[in-house]
N, C-alpha and C positions, 0 to 999 in steps of 0.2 A: 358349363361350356368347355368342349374338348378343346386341347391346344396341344401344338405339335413345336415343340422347343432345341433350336438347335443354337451351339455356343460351346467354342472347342476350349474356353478358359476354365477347367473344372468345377473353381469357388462360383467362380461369375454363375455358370449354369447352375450349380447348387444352391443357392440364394436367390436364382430367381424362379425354380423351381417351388423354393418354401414359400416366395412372396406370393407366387398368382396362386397356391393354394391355398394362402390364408384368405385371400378373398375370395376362395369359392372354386376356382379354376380345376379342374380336371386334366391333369400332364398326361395324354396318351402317348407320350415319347418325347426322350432329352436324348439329341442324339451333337456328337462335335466334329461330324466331316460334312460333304455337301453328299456322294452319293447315298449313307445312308438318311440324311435329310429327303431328297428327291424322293427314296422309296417309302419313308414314313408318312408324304403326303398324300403321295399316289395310291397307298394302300389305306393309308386311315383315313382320308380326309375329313381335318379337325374342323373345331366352328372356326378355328383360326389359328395361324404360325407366328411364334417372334424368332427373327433370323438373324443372326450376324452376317454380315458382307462378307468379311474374310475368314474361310475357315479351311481345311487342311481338305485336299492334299497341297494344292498351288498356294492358298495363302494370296488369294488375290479378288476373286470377287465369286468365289465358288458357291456361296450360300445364294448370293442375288442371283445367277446362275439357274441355281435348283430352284428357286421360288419362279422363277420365267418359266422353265421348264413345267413346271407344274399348273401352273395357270395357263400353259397354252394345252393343259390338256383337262383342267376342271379351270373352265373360267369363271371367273369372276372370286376366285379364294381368295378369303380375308389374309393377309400377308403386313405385316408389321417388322421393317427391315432396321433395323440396330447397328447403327455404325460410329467408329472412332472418329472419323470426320467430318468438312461435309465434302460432300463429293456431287456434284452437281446430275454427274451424266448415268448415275444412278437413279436420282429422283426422275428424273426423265422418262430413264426404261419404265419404272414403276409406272408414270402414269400412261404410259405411250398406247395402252387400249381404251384408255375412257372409260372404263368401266367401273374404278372406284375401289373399293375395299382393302385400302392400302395406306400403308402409315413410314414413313421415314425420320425415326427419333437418334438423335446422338446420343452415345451411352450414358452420357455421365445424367440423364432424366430418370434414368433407372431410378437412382437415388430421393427422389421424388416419387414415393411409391403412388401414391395417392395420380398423382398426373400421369407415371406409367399407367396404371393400370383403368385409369379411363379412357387414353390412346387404344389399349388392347380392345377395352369393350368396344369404342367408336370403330376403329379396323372391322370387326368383328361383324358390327351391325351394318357394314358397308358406305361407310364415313372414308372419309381422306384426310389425314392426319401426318402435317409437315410440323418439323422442329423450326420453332421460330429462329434457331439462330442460323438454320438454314436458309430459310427465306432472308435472314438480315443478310449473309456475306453473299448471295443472288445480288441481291439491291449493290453492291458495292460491285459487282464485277464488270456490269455495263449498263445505259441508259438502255431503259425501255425502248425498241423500233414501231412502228406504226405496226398495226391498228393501236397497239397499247399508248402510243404516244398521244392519241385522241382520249385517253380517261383523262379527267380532272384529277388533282390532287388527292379529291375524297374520295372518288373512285377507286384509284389506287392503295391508299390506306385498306379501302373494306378488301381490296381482292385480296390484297397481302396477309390479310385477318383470315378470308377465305381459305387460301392455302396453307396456312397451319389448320382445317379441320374446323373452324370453328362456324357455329347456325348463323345464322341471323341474328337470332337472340343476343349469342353471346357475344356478338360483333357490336349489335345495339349499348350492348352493357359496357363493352370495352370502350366506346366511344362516347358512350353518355351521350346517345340522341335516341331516336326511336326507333321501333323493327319499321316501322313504317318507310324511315326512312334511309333504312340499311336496304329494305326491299326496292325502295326506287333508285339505288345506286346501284343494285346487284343487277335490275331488271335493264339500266341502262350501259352497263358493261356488258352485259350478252348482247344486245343489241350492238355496241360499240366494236363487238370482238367479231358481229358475224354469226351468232347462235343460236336462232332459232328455238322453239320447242320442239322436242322430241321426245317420243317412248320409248327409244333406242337408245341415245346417249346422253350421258350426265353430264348438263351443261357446268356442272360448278369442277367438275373433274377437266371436263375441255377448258377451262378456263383458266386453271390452275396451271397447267402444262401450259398453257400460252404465254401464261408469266415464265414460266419457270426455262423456255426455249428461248428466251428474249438474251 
């Protein structure tokens, strides 16, 4: 799997460089500014990018930036954003196409190679992949608005499981009940939120951002 790695911390880059090739990854470019980020996408396009937010020239959200940039022009690239904090209006941009293949992990997950580096592959395979402890300090900033305010209790629980990236399965397994009946929580929150089936857009992607704009 090609991957395009940028992160303007030298050690950082170099350690995560060694990490995704011991498991197999292929670095087609470790780059630490955004423009030549933008061009190692645009020119190689990998199976997937892991990007720092802030990276040089501004030091402000130059990397999120280049990964927008570059999905508005190969949609739907696997993009996996790496950030110091959390920052909300970030996670947003990310999901703001519905299209999915995007991941928002706080650094210090790095450290957890094992759960890095199955965010990468889930990114990769065009999964949606939120740091739970983004989704926790979401939950603390304001109460859910309507339609959201019409989920149940458990409803909420699975969506909040949902936007960290996780199946059904693993939501079953988190909750110790059945897929069964992670599936008729998930089937009545798209209905609850308004979403229809589609072959166009990714209901659990649109559903996530509804949390996450709440």
């Amino acid at each position: 799997m090609r991957v395009v790695l940028a992160e303007d911390l030298f050690l950082l880059r170099d350690g995560l460089v060694r990490l995704l090739e011991a498991y197999g990854f292929e670095i087609v470019a470790a780059v630490d500014n955004g423009p030549d980020l933008l061009r190692s996408l645009l020119e190689l396009k990998p199976d997937v990018a892991v990007v720092d937010v802030r990276m040089p020239p501004t030091f402000t959200d130059e990397g999120l930036q280049a990964v927008l940039s570059a999905r508005r022009e190969s949609p739907g690239l696997p993009v996996l954003v790496l950030s110091q904090y959390v920052e909300q209006l970030y996670a947003r941009e990310l999901l703001a196409d519905g299209s999915g293949a995007v991941g928002y992990l706080l650094k210090d997950r790095v450290f957890d190679s094992d759960q890095f580096v199955d965010a990468v592959r889930r990114v990769a395979a065009g999964g949606t992949v939120m740091d739970p402890e983004v989704i926790a300090k979401l939950l603390t900033h304001k109460a859910r608005a309507a339609p959201l305010a019409a989920l149940t209790p458990r409803e909420h629980e699975v969506l909040a499981l949902m936007a960290e990236g996780r199946s059904n399965a693993a939501i079953a397994a988190r909750m110790v009940v059945s897929e069964g009946a992670v599936t008729k929580h998930t089937s009545n929150i798209f209905a609850k939120l308004g979403l229809p089936p589609s072959e166009v857009d990714n209901r659990r992607v649109l559903a996530v951002l509804a949390y996450l704009n709440t």
